[in-house]
C-alpha positions as CSV (number, residue, x, y, z in Angstrom):
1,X,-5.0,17.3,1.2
2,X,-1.6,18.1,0.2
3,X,-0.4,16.1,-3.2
4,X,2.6,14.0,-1.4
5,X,0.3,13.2,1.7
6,X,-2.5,11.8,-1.4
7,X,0.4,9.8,-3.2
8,X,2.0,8.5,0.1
9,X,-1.6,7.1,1.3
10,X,-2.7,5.7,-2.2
11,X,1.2,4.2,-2.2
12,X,0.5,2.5,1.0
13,X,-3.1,1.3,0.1
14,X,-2.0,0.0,-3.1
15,X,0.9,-2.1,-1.1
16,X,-1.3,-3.3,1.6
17,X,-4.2,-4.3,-1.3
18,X,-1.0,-6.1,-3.2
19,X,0.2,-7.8,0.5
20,X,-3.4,-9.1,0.9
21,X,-4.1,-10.5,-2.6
22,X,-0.5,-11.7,-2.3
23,X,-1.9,-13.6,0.9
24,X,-4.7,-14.9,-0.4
25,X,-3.4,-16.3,-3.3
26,X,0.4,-18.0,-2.4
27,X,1.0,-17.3,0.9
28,X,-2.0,-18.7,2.7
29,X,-2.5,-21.7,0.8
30,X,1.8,-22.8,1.3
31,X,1.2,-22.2,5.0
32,X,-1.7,-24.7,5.0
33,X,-0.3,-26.8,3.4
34,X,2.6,-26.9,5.5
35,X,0.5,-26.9,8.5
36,X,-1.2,-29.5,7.5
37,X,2.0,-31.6,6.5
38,X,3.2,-31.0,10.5
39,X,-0.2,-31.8,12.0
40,X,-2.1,-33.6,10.0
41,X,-4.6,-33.9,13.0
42,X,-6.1,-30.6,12.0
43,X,-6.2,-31.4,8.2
44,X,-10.1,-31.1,8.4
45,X,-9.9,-27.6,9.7
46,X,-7.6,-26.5,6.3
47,X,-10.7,-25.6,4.7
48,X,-12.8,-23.7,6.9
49,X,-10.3,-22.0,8.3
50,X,-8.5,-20.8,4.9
51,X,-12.2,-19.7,4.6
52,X,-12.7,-17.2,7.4
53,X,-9.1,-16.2,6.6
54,X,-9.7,-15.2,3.1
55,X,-13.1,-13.2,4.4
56,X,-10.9,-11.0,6.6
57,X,-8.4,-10.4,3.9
58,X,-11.3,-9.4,1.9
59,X,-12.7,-7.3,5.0
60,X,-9.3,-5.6,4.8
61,X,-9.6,-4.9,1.1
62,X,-12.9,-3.3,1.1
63,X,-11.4,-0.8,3.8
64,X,-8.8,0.2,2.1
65,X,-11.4,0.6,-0.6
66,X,-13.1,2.7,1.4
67,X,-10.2,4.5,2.8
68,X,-9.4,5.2,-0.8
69,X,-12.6,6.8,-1.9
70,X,-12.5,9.1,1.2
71,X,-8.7,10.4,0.1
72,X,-10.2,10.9,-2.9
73,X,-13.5,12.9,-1.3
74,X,-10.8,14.9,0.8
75,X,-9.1,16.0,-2.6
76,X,-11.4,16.8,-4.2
77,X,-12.9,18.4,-0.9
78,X,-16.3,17.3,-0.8
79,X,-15.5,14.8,2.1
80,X,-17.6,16.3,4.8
81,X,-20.8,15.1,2.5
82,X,-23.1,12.7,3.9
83,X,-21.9,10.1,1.7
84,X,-18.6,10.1,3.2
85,X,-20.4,8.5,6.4
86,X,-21.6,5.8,4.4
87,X,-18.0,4.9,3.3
88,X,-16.7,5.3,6.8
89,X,-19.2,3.3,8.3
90,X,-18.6,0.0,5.4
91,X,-14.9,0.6,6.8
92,X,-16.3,0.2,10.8
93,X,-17.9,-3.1,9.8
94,X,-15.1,-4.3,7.8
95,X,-12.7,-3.9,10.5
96,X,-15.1,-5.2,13.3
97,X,-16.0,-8.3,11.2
98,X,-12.4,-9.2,10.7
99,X,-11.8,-8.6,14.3
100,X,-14.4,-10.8,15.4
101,X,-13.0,-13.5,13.0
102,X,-9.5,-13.6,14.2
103,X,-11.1,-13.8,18.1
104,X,-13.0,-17.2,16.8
105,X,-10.6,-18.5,14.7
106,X,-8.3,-17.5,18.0
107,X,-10.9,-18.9,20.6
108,X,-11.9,-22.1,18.5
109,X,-8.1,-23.1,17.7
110,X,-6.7,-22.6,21.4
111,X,-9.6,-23.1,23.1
112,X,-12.1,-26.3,21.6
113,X,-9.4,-27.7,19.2
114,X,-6.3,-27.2,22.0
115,X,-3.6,-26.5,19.5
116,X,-1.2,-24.1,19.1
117,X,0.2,-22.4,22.3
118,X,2.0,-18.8,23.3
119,X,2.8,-17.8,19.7
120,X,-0.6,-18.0,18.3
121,X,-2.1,-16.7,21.7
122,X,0.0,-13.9,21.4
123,X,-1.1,-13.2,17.5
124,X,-4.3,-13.8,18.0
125,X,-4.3,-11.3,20.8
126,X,-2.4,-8.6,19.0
127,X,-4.1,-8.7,15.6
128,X,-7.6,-9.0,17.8
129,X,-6.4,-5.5,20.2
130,X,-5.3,-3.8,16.3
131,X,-8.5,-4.4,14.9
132,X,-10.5,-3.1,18.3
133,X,-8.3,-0.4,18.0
134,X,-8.9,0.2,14.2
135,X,-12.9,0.0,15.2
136,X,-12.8,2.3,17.9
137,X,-11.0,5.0,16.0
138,X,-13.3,4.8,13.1
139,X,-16.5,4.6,15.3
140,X,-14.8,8.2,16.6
141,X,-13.8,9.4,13.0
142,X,-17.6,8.7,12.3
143,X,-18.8,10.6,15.1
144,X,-16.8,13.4,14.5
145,X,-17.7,13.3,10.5
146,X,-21.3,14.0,11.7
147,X,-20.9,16.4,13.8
148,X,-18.9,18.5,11.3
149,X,-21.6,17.3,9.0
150,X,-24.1,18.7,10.9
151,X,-22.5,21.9,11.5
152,X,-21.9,22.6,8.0
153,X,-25.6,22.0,7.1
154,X,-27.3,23.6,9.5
């Protein structure tokens, strides 16, 4: 892999980690509390839902872990290893999981608690199609990682 392709990917990790951590630690807890101030009939949610939000932030972070240690395998080209399936697949579950977190925060906020309205439907729906999308194309990258795989070692 080409040095400016390794340092523009590592840059953009690095800013998305930052961006995450950034929204773990001010970002998420201000807009709680704000929310909270506005609708104080969903105060008891604060909690569990700054919960499942912080595990897909930290789903998020360990992909781009993952993502990182594959650049790395692709520099130092030994990425069509068996152990780069590992990291790919710890990146597939990542993504699903935080997928399937923002389609029950989504579905238990719209749907059981009735709050929010075409704003949140329409996050929930795009950050829910992004991560499907995210999935899907590792599930592929994985599939096509084998194959070379196998190819290789046979």
């Amino acid at each position: 892999m080409a040095s400016l392709a390794v340092i523009s990917a590592r840059t953009a990790l690095i800013a998305i980690f930052l961006g995450a951590i950034l929204g773990q630690v001010l970002i998420l807890p201000m807009f709680i509390e704000e929310a909270t101030y506005i609708h104080p009939e969903v105060a008891h949610l604060a909690t569990p839902y700054r919960c499942a939000v912080t595990a897909g932030l930290i789903c998020l972070q360990i992909a781009l872990i993952c993502f990182w240690i594959l650049i790395s395998k692709l520099r130092r080209r030994t990425f069509y290893q068996i152990s780069s399936l590992r990291w790919v697949s710890i990146a597939i579950c990542a993504a699903a999981t935080a997928t399937l977190l923002v389609l029950g925060l989504g579905i238990h906020l719209l749907g059981l608690v009735g709050a929010g309205g075409p704003g949140v439907a329409l996050a929930v729906a795009g950050a829910a199609t992004l991560g499907a999308t995210a999935t899907c194309l590792l599930v592929a990258m994985r599939g096509i990682l084998a194959s070379r795989i196998r190819k290789l070692t046979a």
